[in-house]
Structures are given as structure tokens and as C-alpha cells.
C-alpha atoms as one frame of an Amber mdcrd trajectory, in Angstrom:
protein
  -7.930  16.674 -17.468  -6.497  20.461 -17.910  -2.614  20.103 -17.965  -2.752
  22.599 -15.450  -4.634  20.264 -12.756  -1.386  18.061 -12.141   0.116  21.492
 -11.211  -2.629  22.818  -8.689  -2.608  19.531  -7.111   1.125  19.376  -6.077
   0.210  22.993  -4.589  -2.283  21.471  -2.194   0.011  18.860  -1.166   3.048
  21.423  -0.422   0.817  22.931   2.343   0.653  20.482   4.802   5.068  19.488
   5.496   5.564  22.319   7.188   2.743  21.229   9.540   3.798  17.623  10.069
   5.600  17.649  13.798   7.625  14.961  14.868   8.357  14.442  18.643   8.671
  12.100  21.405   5.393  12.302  22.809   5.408  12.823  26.704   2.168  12.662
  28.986   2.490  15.807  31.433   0.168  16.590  34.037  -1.880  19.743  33.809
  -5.205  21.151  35.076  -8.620  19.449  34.090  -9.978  22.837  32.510  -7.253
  25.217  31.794  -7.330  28.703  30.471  -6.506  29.580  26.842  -3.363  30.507
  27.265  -2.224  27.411  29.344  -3.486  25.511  26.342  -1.365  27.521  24.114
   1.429  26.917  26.265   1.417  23.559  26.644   0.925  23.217  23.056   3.977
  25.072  22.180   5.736  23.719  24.789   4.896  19.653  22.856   6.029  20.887
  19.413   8.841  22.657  20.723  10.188  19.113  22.482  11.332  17.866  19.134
  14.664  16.235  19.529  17.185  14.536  17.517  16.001  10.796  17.177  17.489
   7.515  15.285  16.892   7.264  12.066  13.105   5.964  11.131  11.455   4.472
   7.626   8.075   5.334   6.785   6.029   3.481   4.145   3.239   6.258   2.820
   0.560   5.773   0.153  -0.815   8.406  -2.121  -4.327   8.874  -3.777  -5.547
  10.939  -6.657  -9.122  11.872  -7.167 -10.700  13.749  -9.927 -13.689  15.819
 -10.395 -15.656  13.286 -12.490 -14.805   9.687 -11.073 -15.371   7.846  -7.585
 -12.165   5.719  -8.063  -8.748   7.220  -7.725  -7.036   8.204 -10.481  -3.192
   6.866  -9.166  -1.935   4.840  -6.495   1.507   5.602  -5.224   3.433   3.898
  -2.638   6.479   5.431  -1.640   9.261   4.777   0.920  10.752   7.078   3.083
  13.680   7.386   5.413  14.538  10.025   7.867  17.950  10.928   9.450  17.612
  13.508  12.296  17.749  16.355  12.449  17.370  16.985   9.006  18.396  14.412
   6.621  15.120  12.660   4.220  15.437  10.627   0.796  12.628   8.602  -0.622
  11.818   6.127  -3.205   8.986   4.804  -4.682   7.944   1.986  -4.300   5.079
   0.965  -6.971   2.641   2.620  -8.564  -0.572   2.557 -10.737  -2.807   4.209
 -12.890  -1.681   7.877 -14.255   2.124   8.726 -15.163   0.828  11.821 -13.539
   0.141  10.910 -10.231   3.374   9.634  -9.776   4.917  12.755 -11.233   2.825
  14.641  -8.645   4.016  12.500  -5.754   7.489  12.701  -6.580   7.522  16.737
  -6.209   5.306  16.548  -3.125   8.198  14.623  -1.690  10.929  16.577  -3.389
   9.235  19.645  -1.653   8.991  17.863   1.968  12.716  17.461   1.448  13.405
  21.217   1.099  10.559  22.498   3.344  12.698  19.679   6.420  15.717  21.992
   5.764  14.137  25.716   5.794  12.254  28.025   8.507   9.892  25.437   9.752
   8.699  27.658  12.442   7.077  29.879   9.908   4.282  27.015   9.415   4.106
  25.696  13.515   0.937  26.127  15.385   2.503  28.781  18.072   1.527  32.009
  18.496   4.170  33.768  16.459   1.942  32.587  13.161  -1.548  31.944  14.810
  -4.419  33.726  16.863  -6.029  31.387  18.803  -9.778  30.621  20.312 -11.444
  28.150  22.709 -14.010  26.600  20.611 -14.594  23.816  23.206 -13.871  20.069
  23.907 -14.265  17.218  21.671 -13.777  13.379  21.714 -10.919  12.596  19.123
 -10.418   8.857  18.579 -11.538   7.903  21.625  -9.624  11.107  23.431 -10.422
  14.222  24.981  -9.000  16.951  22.906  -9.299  21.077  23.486 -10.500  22.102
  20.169  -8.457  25.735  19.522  -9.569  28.160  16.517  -6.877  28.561  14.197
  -6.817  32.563  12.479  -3.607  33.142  10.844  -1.614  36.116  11.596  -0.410
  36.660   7.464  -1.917  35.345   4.430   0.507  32.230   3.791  -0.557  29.191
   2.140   1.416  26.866   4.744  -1.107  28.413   7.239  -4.412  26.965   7.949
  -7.598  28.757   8.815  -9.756  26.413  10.877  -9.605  24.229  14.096  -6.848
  22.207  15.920  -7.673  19.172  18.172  -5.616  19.180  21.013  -4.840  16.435
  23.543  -6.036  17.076  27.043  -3.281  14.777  28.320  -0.125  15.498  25.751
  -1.211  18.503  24.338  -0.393  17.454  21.191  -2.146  18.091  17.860  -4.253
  14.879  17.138  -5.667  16.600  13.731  -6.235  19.459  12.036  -9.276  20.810
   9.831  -9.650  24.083   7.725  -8.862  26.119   4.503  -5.151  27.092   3.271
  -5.224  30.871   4.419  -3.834  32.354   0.764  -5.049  29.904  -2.298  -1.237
  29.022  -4.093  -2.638  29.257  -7.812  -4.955  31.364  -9.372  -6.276  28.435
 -11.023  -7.629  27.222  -6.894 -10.518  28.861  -5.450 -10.194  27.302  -2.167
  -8.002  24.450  -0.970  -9.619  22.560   2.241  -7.406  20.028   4.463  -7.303
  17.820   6.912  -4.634  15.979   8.695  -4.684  13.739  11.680  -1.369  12.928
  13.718  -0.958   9.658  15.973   1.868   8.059  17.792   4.495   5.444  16.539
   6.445   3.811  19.866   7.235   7.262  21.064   7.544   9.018  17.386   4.995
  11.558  17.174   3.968  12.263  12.949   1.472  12.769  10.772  -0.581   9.737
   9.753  -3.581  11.018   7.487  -3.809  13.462   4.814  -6.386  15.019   2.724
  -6.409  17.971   0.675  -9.466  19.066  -1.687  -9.032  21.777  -4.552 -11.872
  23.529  -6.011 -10.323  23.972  -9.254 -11.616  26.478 -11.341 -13.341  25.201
 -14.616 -12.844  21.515 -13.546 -14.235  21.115 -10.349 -12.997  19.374  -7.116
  -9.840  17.336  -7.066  -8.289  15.190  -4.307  -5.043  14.042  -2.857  -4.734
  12.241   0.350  -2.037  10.159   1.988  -1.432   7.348   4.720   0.872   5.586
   6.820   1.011   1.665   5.887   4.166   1.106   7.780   6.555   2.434  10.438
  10.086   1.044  10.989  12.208   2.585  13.962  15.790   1.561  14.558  15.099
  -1.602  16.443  11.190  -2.151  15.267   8.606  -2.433  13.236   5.310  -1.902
  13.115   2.457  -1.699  10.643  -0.931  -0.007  10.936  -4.457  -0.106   8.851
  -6.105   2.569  10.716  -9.547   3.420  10.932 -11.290   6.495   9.952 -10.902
   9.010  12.964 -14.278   9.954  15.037 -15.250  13.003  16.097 -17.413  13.794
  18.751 -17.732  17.752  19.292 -19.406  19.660  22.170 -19.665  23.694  22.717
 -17.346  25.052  25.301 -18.979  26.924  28.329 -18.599  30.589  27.213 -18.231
  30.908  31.443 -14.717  29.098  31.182
């Protein structure tokens, strides 16, 4: 592998902190079919509820795939604890396979540490960084969801160009699909993610990520991530969970 790679690959795993909400995830009543906007608002109106909580642990394992091999590359496990509002160390916790991988992991976290203390409504879903569409409903995990099209307003690579599933009920993301809307390194030609965002007794996070580089010269390279395990202040609570299903239908252009 390039030395580069290692490089391009913390990139793609930088893009998605700034999207990872947390907040205490409250059911509010709202029309069956409402307009765009509504959905917009209501969807604002969820990521803007973010509150100072306890203090949380989060056990999180990391994968890295290269262009030439079905089996992952590293395994990286990696504790770590939260102190509202803005307060995050980690360690990890055990890893295998390449010293790089871990290296990799280790500045993905060091950079969720410094992205939880800047401007993180630069990289929100909410209008001031996002044009949004109606694409239709879908079935997310079992849930109705508004699926919105995301079109960023500036060329950012915390930005996503693609779709958001929405909860009919919450209005809270559920997951997230589409390419980083400015490539970080020269040596990308496109970086595509995904990320999928579930609820932990009332502690709303991401749960799932994946994030595929096509790097120049050496193909496509992967990095995802997972919860294992959540610990809140008086719980805990671990999780094996199963690949998300989508179920997608066209929205009535008449709506």
C-alpha cells in the first residue's frame, strides 16, 4: 500500500463527527403527510434539542479494507467517554493486524475531539448548510422515514451530497447516504458514506459508519465503524445490530 493511503483514509473518516448528533430523543406529534418545510422544521427543531446529559461510555470498533483483499486489514476497538457539553477522551482498547490502522484510528478520534469543541453547526443538517427536496417515504428498520435530498449550499467536505432518512414520528435522522460534497485530498476522487443513527435509553448517536475512497492509482479503500457497547450513568447496555433495511417508495409529485 502507497504511504499516502493511511493519509486519505483518516480524511474520509474526519467527515462524518461533525454529523454525529446526540440528543434525547422525544416522540412529538405532527401531521401524517406534511409539507417540506414542516419536515425541515421539525428536523431542525430534533437536532437543535441537544442538551447537556451525564456523562456516557461508548465502546466503538473500527475496520480497514483495502483495494485488493476481502478481509480487513485492522481491527480496532476503542473506548470512549463523553462529558457534556463538550468534554471526550478515548483509549484503545485492543487491536490487530496493521500498526497503521491503529495509527489511523487514533487521529480519527483525535479529530472527533477537536471537531466536539468547534462550529458544529457548520456540518448540521439545517438549512443554513443544506437545500433540501422531498424525494418520498421509505421504510427504515422497520420505520417510516421522509426521505429529504441533501444539496449542499458550499463545497465543504463535512457536507454530504445525497439523501437523509427522516423519522415520521421523531424526526430524527435514522441514516444518511451520499458523496462528501468537496473530495479532502487530491489523491480521492470521490469519497461515498453512509451512517445510520439509533437510540440508546434516550441518547440519540450515531451507531454505523462507512466511508469508501476511490483512491487514485490504488483503487477503493474502506473504513467503517460500530457501536459494541453503550454505558450511561446508571446502565448498560450492549448491542450486535443487524444490517439496516431499506424499503424505498417515490413520493406523489401531487404532495
Amino acid at each position: 500500500m502507497n504511504l499516502e493511503t493511511p493519509r486519505t483514509l483518516l480524511v474520509i473518516a474526519c467527515l462524518t463527527p461533525g454529523l454525529c448528533c446526540v440528543a434525547i430523543a422525544q416522540p412529538s406529534g405532527r401531521p401524517e403527510v406534511p409539507s417540506l418545510s414542516s419536515i425541515v422544521q421539525g428536523m431542525e427543531k430534533a437536532q437543535s434539542e441537544v442538551r447537556a446529559q451525564t456523562p456516557y461510555q461508548v465502546i466503538r470498533e473500527y475496520r480497514l479494507f483495502g483495494a485488493t483483499n476481502s478481509g480487513a486489514n485492522a481491527d480496532v476497538v476503542a473506548q470512549l467517554d463523553f462529558k457534556p457539553p463538550t468534554g471526550r477522551d478515548y483509549r484503545i482498547q485492543e487491536w490487530s493486524g496493521s500498526t497503521r490502522g491503529k495509527q489511523i484510528v487514533q487521529r480519527v478520534l483525535d479529530h472527533e475531539t477537536e471537531v466536539s469543541k468547534g462550529n458544529q453547526a457548520r456540518t448540521q443538517v439545517t438549512s443554513d448548510n443544506y437545500d433540501f427536496a422531498l424525494v418520498g417515504e421509505a421504510i427504515f428498520d422497520g420505520r417510516p422515514c421522509y426521505v429529504l435530498g441533501l444539496k449542499p449550499k458550499r463545497k465543504q467536505k463535512e457536507l454530504v451530497s445525497g439523501n437523509a432518512w427522516v423519522d415520521k414520528r421523531s424526526f430524527f435522522i435514522l441514516h444518511i447516504e451520499g458523496e462528501s460534497s468537496k473530495t479532502p485530498s487530491w489523491w480521492l476522487k470521490s469519497v461515498r458514506v453512509k451512517m445510520s443513527f439509533g437510540d440508546f435509553s434516550g441518547v440519540w448517536l450515531q451507531t454505523s459508519m462507512e466511508a469508501v475512497a476511490d483512491v487514485r492509482l490504488l483503487g477503493f479503500h474502506t473504513l467503517t465503524s460500530r457501536i459494541l457497547d453503550y454505558r450511561g450513568s446508571d446502565m448498560s447496555a450492549s448491542t450486535e445490530l443487524a444490517p439496516a433495511r431499506i424499503q424505498m417508495r417515490s413520493q406523489d409529485p401531487g404532495h
